[in-house]
N, C-alpha and C positions, 0 to 999 in steps of 0.2 A: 504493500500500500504506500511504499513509501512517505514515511511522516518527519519530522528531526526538520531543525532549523539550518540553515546555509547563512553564514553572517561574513561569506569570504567577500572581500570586494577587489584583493590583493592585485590593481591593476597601476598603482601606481600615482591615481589621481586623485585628487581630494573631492568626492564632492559634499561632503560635509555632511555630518548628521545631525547638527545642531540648525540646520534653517528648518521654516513652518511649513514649508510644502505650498506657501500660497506665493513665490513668487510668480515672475511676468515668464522668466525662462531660467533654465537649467543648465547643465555641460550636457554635454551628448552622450546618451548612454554609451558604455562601453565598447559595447560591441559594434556603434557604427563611428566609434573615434581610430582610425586608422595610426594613428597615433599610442596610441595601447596594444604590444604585441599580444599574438595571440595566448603567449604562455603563461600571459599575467592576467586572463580572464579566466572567470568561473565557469563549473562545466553549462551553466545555463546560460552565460555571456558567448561562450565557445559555439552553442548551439545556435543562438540567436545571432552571431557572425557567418555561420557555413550560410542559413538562410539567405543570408543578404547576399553573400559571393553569387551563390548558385542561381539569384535574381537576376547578377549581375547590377547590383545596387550598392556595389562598395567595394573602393577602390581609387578612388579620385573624389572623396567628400563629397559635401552636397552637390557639387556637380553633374555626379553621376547620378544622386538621390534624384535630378531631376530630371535624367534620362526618361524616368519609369512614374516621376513628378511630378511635369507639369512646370517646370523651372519657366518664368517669366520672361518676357523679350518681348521688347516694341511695347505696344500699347496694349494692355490685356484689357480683354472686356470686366467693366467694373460692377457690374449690375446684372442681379437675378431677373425674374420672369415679374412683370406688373405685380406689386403690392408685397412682394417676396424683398426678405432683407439682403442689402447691399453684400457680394462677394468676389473677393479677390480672385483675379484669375491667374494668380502668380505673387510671389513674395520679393521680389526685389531682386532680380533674377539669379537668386539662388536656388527654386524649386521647391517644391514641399517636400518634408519628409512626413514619410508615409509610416503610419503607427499603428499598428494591428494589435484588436483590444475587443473585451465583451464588456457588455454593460448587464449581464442580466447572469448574479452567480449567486450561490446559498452557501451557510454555515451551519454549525449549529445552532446559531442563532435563530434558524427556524422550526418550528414545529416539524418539517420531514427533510429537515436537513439532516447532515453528519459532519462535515470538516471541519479542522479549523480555520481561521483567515489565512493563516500562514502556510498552510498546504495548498489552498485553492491558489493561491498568490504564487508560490513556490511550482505548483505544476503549469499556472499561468507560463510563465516565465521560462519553462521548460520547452516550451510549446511556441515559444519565439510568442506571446504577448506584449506588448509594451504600456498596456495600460489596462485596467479593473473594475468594475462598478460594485462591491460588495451592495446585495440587495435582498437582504432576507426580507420576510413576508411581513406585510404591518398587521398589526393586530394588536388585542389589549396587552397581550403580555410583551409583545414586541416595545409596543408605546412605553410601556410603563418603565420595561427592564432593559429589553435587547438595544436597544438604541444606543443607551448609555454604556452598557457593558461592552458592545462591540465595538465603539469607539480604540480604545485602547488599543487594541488585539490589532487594527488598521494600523492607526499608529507606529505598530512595531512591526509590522510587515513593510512598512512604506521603510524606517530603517533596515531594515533587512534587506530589504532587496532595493535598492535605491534606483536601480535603472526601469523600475515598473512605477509608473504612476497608478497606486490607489486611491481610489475616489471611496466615501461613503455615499450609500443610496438606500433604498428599498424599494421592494416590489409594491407598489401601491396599491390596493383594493381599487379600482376605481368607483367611484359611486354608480351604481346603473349600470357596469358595465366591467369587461372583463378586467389583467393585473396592468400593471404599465411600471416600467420605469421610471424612478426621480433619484438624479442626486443632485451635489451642488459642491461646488469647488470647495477644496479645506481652506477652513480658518477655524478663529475663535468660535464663531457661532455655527457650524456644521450640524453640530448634535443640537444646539435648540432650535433651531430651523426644523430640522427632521421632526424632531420632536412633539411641537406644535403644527408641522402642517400633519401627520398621522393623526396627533389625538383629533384634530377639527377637521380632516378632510379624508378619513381610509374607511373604503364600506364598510367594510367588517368591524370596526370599532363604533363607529356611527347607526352600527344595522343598517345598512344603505344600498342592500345589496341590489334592489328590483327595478328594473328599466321604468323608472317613475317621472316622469317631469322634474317633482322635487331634488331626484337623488342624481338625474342628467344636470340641471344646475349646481348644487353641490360641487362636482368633477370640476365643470366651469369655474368657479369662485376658489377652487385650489389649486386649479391652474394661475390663478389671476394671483392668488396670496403668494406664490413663488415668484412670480412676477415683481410685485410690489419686495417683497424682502431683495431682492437683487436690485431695485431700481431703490430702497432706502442703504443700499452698501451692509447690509446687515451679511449676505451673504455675495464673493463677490461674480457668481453666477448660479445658473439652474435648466436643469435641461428635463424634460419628462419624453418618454419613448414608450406605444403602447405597444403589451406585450403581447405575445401569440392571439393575435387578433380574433381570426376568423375561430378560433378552435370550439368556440361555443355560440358563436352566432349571436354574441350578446355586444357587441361593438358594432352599434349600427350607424349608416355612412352618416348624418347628421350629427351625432354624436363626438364623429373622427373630427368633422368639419368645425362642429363647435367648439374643441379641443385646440382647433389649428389656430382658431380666432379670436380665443381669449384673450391673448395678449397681445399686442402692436404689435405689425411685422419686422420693425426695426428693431425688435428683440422680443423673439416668438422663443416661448416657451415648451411649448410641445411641437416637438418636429418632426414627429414621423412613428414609425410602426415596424414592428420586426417580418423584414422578408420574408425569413425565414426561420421558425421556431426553436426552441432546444429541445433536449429529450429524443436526439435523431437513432440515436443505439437502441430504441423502444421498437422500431420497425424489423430488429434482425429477427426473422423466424428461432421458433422453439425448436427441438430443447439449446441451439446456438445461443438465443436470447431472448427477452423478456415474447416476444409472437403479439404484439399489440403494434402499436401504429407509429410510424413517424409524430414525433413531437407530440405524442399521444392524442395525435385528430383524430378519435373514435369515437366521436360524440353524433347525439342529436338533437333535433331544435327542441329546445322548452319552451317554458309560459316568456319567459322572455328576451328572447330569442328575435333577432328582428326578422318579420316575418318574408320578407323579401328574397332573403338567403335562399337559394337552390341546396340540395342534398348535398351534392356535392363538392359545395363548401367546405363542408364540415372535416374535409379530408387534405392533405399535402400535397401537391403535384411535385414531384421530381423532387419532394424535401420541403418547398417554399410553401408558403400560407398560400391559397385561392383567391386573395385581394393583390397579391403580389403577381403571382403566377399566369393571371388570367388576362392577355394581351387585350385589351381596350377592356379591359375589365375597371376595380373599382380603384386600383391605385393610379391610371390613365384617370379618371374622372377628376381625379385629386389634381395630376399634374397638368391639366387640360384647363385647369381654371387659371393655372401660370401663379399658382403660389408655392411656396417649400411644403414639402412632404418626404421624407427621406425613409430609405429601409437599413435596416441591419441584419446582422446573422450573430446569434448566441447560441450558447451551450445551454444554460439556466440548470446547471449544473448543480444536481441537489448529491447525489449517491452514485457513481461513477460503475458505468459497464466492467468486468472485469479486474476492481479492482479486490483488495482484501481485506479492507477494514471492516467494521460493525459500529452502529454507532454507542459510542459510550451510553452510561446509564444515566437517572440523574432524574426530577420532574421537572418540565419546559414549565408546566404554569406555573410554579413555584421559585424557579432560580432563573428563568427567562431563556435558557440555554439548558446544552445537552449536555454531557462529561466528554472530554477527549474522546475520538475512534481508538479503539484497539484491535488489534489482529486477531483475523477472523479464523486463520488458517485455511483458509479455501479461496479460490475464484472465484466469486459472487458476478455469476452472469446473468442474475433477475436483473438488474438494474437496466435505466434506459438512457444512462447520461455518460456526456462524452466529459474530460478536463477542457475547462478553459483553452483554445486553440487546437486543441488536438484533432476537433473533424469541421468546426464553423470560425470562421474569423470575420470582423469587421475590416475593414482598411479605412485610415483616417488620412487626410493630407492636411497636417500643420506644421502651422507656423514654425517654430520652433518645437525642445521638447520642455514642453509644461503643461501642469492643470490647464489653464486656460484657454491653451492651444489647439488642446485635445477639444476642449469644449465648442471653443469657435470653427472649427475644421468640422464638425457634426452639424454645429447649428448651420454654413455655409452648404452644406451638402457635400463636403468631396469624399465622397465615399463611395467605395465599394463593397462587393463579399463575394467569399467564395467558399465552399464545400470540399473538404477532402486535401485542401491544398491543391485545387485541380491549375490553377497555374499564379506564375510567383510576381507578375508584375503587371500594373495595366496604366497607359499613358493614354489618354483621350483630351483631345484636343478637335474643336470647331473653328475652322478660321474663312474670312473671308477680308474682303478688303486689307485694310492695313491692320487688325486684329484677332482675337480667338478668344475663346474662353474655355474652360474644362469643367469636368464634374460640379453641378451645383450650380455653375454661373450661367450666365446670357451673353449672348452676342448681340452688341446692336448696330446694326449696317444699314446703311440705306435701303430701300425697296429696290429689285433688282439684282443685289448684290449676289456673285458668284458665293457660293457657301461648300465647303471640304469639311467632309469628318476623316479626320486621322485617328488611327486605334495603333497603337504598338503594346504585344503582348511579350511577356517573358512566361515561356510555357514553363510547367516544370522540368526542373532535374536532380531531382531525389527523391528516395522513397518516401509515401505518406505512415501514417502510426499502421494503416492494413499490409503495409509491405511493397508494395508498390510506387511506380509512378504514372500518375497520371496523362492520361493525353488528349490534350484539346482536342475536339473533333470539328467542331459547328460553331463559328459567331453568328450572331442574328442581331443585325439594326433595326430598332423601332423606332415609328417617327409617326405625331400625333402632332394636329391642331392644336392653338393654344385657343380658348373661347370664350375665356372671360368667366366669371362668377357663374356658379351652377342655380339656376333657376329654381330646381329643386335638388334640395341640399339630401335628397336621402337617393341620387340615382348613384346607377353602378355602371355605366358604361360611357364610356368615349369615342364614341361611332367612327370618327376620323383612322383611330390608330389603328399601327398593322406592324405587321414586319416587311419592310420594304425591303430588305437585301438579307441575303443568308451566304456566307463563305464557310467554304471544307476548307479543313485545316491538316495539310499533312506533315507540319515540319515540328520536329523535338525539341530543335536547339535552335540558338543566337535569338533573332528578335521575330516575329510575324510581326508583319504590319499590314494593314487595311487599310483601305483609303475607297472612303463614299463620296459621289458628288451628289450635291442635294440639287446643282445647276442654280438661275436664276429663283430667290426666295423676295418673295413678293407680299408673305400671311405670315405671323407671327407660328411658330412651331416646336415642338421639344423633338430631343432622340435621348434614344438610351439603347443599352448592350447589354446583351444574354449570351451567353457559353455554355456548351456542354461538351461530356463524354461522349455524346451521341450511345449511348449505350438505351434509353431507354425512352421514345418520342412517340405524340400522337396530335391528330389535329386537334389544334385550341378550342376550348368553349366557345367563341364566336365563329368558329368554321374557317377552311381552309385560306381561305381569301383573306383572313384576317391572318391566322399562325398555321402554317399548313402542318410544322412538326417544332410543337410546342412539347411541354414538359407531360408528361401521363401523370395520371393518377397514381398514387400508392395504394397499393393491397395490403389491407389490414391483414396484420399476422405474418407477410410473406414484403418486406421490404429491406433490404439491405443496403445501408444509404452509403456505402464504398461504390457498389455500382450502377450508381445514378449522380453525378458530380455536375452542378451547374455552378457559374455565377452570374452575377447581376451587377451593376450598375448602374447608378441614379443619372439622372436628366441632365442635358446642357439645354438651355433655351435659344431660340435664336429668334432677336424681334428684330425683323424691317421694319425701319420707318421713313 
């Protein structure tokens, strides 16, 4: 199970254990300071170095970081989609570094957790992480105990392992509606922040659970109070992300939309929603593994359930959520309106596939927490969760490396994910006239303007945690109308969008590059990028004319998410005017 703390950092460089964690930026972790031989990093700096080589992401500093970054030149387009907040399409033409992180993991700090911080943190980091969300579950005992107890436990994982940025969070009840993520950059006030927004704004402690009017406001007014604590400096940011969306049909698209609108777009609070869920080791067929469902979508619609949902919501396609998944489906509606909305990929990492602990003993409603895991002496293959990075990663492109970076590179959109580590690098770039933008941002050209999508991929090369490597098979570009405000804030489709271009991929090594002309752009429009293994395709929910070989369905009980590997990609806009 490996447990035991790592406190080596023996790389030669200071970077102090006495600051707060809240400054503006940090040194570079180790492992992308070329400047630190390899002999003087830890086995998990060592591992989180081979990563970057074999991207070919290091080896020339950020320079190279911005090969696969997005590194700035000329005039970058500085502006998202209409009413979307302001995003750099470059940092000063140094490029972004690109920071692969989850935001959605457990302790024992939750009622069906097991780990401690410092394992989850430590196997983080193993797994090439560079940043954390600890987010156990709110609730009374959470509120009352966990909040404060785990504090510390953070704390001393953030020294310990100093090149992983840990954030405090929690998984929020949402009022009305399913979990989500919130956390908020360290400081002095982290834990009363938290604190007070659970006891006044988590269903489960409120009883708030039932898609009520009341308890859909509620959700709103604690989106808005994180708002307000970041806009009084109490906290000096706050990000919320709803969790496995579709899994219960209780996140319904009004809901999404009100969530997006609580707060100014000049500093949106809630930005987006997980692509794709955690719990993917839950799909391996018995007696291999637990025979239940990716990310456990085995549900069906209840009393409050929006009723709109199709059956087949309820289930994963290729791994992703069905809001995700579903080409001019309901995350197109989102994007179609020309505001942020962004996805990710977590683990949500309670009780790990294959590992060997159990969890210690102890009463959760009484001391708010579990006891230590201890060995179990067996392979515990009921479980359905992967470690932190080990099968879902996010990709961040910030600023620098710090809290805030991370936070601002999420809230801007430049994100990707990928599954399985299906490939190790993605540069996406829109340009026309004399600019471009990437992930997240907009381009705005005159009506007319010639417009190019450039895509350079770093496939993989090295084996993933199932022994293999991966190989690209299929890009698909999507490209949807932009349309303005949705008339009716509860639809699910984007009639415009499609996949306009699909490329076979047969090369392993050096770079793939793609290159779309979109020709004369005359209407305001997004794109975005889908990849697979090509292992496992069928026509999209909207029919072939829309995604001819979109992602399949998963079969409950019979899903093995090694071989089924997508990623995704969020939105560049591009406004003519």
């Amino acid at each position: 199970m490996g447990h035991g703390h790592s406190h080596g950092h023996g790389h030669g460089r200071h970077h102090g254990h006495d600051h707060d964690h809240g400054h503006d930026s940090a040194p570079l972790p180790a492992a992308f300071d070329t400047s630190v031989p390899d002999e003087a990093l830890t086995p998990e700096q060592q591992s989180r170095r081979s990563m970057l080589r074999r991207a070919g992401l290091l080896g020339a500093g950020l320079a190279t970081v911005g090969a696969f970054g997005a590194a700035a030149s000329g005039t970058a387009a500085a502006q998202t989609a209409t009413g979307a907040r302001n995003s750099s399409g470059g940092r000063k033409g140094k490029g972004f570094l690109w920071l692969a992180g989850d935001h959605h993991i457990h302790t024992q700090y939750s009622s069906d957790g097991k780990y401690r911080v410092v394992d989850q943190v430590r196997q983080g980091a193993r797994h090439g992480m560079d940043w954390l969300v600890i987010t156990d579950h709110g609730s009374a005992a959470h509120a009352k105990i966990g909040v404060d107890k785990v504090n510390p436990d953070i704390k001393r994982a953030r020294d310990a392992y100093e090149d992983t940025l840990v954030f405090q969070g929690l998984e929020w009840n949402i009022p009305g509606a399913e979990h989500g993520t919130v956390f908020v950059h360290p400081g002095k006030n982290e834990v009363s922040v938290l604190k007070q927004f659970e006891n006044d704004y988590d269903g489960s402690v409120k009883n708030a659970s039932d898609s009520t009017p009341a308890n859909e406001a509620l959700a709103v007014a604690g989106i808005a109070f994180l708002g307000e604590q970041v806009q009084r400096r109490k906290v000096k940011d706050a990000l919320m992300l709803a969790n496995h969306p579709a899994r219960r049909g209780v996140d319904s698209p009004h809901e999404i939309r009100a969530w997006r609108d609580a707060t100014p777009a000049s500093h949106q609070i809630a930005v987006g929603f997980e692509g794709a869920p955690g719990h993917q080791a839950a799909g391996l067929p018995a007696p291999l593994g637990m025979g239940r469902a990716r990310g456990i979508y085995d549900n069906n619609p209840s009393a409050n359930s929006f009723p709109g949902y199709p059956p087949e919501s309820y289930r994963t396609w290729g791994g992703f959520d069905w809001m995700t998944s579903t080409v001019g489906g309901l995350w197109d509606s989102l994007l179609a309106e020309g505001k942020a909305w962004w996805i990710s990929a977590n683990s949500d990492s309670h009780q790990v596939y294959a590992d060997t602990a159990a969890r210690g003993g102890g009463d959760f409603n009484t001391d708010g927490r579990y006891g230590d895991p201890v060995y179990n002496g067996q392979i515990d293959t009921t479980q359905g969760d992967y470690w932190p990075g080990q099968y879902s990663r996010t990709h961040v492109g910030a600023e620098d490396f710090s809290y805030a970076a991370v936070m601002d590179g999420i809230r801007a959109g430049r994100v990707w994910v990928d599954h399985g580590q299906l490939i190790s690098g993605l540069d996406v770039r829109v340009s026309g006239g004399s600019r471009w933008a990437t992930l997240g941002g907009a381009l705005h050209v005159k009506k007319g303007t010639n417009v190019t999508l450039t895509v350079d991929i770093a496939p993989a090369q090295d084996a993933n945690w199932a022994g293999f490597i991966p190989k690209l098979a299929r890009v698909d570009v999507i490209q949807g109308d932009v349309t303005g405000p949705a008339a009716d804030r509860d639809t699910l489709v984007a009639p415009t969008t499609k996949v306009v271009k699909s490329y076979e991929v047969d090369k392993t090594t050096g770079t793939v590059r793609i290159t779309y002309s979109l020709g004369r752009v005359d209407r305001p429009l997004y794109l975005r990028l889908r990849g697979s293994d090509g292992n496992r395709s069928a026509v999209g929910a909207r029919g072939a004319a829309v995604d001819p070989a979109g992602p399949a369905i998963d079969v409950v009980g019979d899903a093995d998410p090694w071989k089924d590997l997508w990623f995704y990609s969020n939105p560049v806009w591009v406004l003519p005017a």
